[in-house]
C-alpha positions in Angstrom: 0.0 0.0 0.0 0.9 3.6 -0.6 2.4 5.7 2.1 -0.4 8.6 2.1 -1.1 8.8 5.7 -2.1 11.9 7.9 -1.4 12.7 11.5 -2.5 15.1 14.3 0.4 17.1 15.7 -1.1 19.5 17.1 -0.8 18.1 20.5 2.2 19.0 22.3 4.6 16.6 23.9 5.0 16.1 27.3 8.8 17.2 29.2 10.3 13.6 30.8 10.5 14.3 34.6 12.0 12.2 37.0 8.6 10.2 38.1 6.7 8.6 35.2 3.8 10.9 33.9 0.5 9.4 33.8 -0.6 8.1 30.4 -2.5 11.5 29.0 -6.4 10.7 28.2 -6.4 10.9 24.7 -3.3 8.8 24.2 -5.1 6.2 26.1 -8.1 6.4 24.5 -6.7 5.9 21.2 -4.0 2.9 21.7 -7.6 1.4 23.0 -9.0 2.0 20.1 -6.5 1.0 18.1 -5.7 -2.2 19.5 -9.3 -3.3 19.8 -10.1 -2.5 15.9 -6.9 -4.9 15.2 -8.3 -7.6 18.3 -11.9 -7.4 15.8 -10.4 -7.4 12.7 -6.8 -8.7 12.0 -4.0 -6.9 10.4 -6.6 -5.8 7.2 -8.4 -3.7 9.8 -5.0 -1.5 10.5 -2.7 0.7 8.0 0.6 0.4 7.4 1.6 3.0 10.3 -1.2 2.0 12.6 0.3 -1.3 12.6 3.9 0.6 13.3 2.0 2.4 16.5 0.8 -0.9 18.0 4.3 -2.5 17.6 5.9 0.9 19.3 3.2 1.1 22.1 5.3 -0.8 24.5 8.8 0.3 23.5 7.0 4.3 24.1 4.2 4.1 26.7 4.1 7.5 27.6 4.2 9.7 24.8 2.5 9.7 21.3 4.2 7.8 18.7 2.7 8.8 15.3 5.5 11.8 14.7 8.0 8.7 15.0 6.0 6.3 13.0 5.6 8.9 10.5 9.3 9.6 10.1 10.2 5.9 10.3 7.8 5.7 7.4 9.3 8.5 5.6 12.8 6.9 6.0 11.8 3.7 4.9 9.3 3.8 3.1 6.5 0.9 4.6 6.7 -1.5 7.7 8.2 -4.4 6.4 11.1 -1.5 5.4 10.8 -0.5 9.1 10.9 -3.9 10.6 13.7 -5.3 8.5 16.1 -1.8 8.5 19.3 -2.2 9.8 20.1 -1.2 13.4 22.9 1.2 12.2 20.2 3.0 10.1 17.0 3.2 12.6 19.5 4.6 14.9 19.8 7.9 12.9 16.2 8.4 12.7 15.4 11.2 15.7 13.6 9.4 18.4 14.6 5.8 17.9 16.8 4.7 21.2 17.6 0.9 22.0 13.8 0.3 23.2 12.6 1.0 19.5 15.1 -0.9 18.1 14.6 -4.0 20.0 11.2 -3.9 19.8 11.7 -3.5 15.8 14.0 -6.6 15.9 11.8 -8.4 18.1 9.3 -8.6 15.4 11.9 -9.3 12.5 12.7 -12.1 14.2 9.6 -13.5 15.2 8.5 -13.0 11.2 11.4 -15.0 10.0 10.8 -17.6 12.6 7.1 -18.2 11.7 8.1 -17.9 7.8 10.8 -20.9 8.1 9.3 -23.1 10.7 7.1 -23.7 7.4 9.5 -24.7 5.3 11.7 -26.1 7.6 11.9 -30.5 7.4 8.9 -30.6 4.7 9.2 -31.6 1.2 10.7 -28.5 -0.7 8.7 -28.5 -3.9 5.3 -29.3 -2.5 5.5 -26.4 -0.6 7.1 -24.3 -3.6 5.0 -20.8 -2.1 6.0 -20.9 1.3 9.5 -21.4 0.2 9.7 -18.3 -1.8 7.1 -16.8 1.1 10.0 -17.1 3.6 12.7 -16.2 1.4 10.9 -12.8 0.6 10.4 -12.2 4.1 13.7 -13.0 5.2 15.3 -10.9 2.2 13.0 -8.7 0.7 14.0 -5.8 2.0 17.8 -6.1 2.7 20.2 -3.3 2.1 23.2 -5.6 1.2 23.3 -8.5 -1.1 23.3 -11.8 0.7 23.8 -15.5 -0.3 21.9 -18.4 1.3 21.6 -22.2 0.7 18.7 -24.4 1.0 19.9 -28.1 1.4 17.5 -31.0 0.6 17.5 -34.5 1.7 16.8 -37.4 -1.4 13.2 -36.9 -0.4 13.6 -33.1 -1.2 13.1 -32.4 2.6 14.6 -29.3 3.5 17.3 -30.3 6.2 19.3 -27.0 6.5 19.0 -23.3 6.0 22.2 -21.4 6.0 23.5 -17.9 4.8 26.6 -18.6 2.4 27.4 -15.0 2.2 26.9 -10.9 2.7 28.3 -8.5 0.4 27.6 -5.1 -0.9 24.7 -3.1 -2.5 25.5 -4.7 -5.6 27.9 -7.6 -5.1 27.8 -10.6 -3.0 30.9 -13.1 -3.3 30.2 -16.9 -3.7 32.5 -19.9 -3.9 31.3 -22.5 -5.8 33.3 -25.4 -4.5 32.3 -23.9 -0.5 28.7 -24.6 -1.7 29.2 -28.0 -2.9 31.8 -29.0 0.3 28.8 -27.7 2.7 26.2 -29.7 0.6 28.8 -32.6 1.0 29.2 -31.7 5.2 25.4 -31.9 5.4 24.7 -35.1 3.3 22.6 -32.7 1.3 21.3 -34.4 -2.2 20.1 -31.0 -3.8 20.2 -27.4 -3.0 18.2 -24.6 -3.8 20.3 -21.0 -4.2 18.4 -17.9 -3.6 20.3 -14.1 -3.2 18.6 -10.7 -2.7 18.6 -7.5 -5.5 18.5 -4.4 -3.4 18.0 -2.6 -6.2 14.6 -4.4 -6.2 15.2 -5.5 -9.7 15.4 -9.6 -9.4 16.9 -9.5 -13.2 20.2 -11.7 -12.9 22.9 -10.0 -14.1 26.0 -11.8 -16.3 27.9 -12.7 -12.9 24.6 -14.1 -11.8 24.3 -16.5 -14.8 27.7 -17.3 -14.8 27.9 -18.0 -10.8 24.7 -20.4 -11.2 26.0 -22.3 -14.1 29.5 -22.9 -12.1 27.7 -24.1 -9.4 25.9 -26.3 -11.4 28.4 -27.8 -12.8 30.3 -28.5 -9.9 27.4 -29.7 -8.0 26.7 -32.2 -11.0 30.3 -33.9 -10.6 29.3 -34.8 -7.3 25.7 -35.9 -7.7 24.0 -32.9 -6.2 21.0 -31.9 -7.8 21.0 -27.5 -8.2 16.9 -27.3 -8.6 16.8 -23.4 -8.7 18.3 -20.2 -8.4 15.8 -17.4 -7.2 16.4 -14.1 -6.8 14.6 -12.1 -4.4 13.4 -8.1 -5.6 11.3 -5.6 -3.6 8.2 -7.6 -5.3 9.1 -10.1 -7.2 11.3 -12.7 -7.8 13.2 -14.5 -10.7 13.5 -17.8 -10.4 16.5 -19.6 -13.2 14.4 -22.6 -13.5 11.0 -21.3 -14.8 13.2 -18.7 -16.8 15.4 -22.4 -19.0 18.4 -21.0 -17.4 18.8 -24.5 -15.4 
């Protein structure tokens, strides 16, 4: 969804004093309000930065949150952007602290938990959605490139998740023969490759093509099955397979 959301400023904020200040009236009233609407009707009843106030309610519970929701917004553009920013970079937004930040990674990490516990020890290609589902939630919205291996039993059971690699904006270094030696480590009979486009554009470039087809190769010498290569964009993905490139 677009970002065209509104707020009320023109209620002051309150000066921190040494004992807590109660929570004002109208601050109250509304995080009721707020949280029942979601209670009745799920995340489809709440925007974009309602759904950033209810997450910062606890990390701020005296003051009112949407100026900071609105510049978290402006900074990054939508929630999953919010959740999944890097520490470094929430830091420089005025009025994030450690409490925001936590709270923030708190809820990464719970999304990427959820996401691969659906994936994880279940046959790979049945489940070919929540697959990609996870991998866009886990990389989606990464500022740096990264590299990560899914490893599949002979029954195409997904045994092992791991991240190969980090790089830049626009560069991520892979190994071929590390992939094939941690395929070998893990008993693995296929893999599946998937790497992030920050750019959001999930078109593989040359050294993409030419990185797969290494790996392929090298894989093949040792009877490991390379069944796809996806790369993950802000909102779609490209996947080598479906594409003829494997």
């Amino acid at each position: 969804m677009d970002n065209q959301y509104t707020f009320d400023e023109s209620v002051p904020q309150f000066a921190s004093s040494t004992q807590p200040a109660k929570l004002p009236s109208y601050i109250r009233d509304h995080r009721k309000r707020l949280r029942d609407r979601f209670m009745d009707g799920g995340s489809d009843a709440v925007a974009d930065y309602e759904l950033l106030e209810l997450t910062l309610f606890r990390a701020i519970p005296r003051r009112d949150v949407k100026p900071l929701v609105r510049r978290l917004l402006d900074s990054f553009g939508s929630y999953s952007g919010v959740i999944s920013a890097p520490r470094e970079r929430l830091a420089t937004v005025d009025g994030v602290g450690d409490a925001v930040i936590t709270e923030l990674k708190i809820v990464e990490a719970a999304a990427h938990r959820l996401a691969r516990n659906k994936i994880i020890h279940r046959q790979a290609l049945s489940g070919w959605d929540a697959l990609v589902s996870y991998c866009r939630t886990a990389m989606a919205h990464r500022e740096t490139e990264q590299f990560r291996i899914l490893f599949l039993d002979r029954k195409n059971v997904l045994i092992a998740d791991e991240e190969q690699a980090r790089g830049t904006v626009d560069h991520v270094p892979v190994y071929p023969r590390e992939v094939v030696k941690r395929a070998l480590e893990l008993n693995a009979s296929a893999i599946i490759l998937v790497h992030n486009h920050p750019s959001g554009d999930p078109t593989p470039s040359d050294a993409d093509i030419t990185v797969t087809r290494l790996i392929e190769d090298a894989a093949r010498a040792l009877s490991i099955t390379l069944h796809d290569h996806l790369i993950i964009g802000a909102a779609d993905e490209f996947s080598f397979r479906s594409a003829g490139y494997l």
